[in-house]
C-alpha positions, 0 to 999 in steps of 0.5 A: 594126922599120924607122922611117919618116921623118916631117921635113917633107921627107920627107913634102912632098918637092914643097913644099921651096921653097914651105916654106922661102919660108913659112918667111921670110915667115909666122911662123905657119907658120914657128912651126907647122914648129918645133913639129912638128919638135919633136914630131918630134925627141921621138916618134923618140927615143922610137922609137929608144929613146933616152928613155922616155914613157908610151904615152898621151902618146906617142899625144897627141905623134903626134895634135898632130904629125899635126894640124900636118902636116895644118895644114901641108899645107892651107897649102901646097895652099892658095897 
């Protein structure tokens, strides 16, 4: 099975310098990006195999990922 990329620039490769500029000057979306990166990092070294997780919190990580990417893109369309 094929993993999709899920980092930031790949799912907002039009927004790389408006993220990295939200980044220098707003903490709560520097602070929402970490934390998705976080979540990130863990749901693919689960999907990689590298680590082990229970299914039911590997779907609560992959909500809480998809509820700040969305938190992230309403943030960047927005300005």
């Amino acid at each position: 099975m094929e993993l999709l990329n899920h980092d930031l620039a790949h799912e907002f490769p039009q927004y790389l310098e408006k993220m990295k500029q939200l980044k220098a000057s707003d903490a709560h979306f520097s602070s929402l990006c970490e934390h998705y990166d976080t979540d990130n990092h863990t749901i693919t070294q689960y999907e990689q195999g590298k680590t082990a997780m229970a299914e039911d919190a590997l779907e609560v990580l992959k909500k809480k990922r998809l509820e700040r990417k969305d938190e992230i893109y309403q943030i960047l369309k927005a300005g």
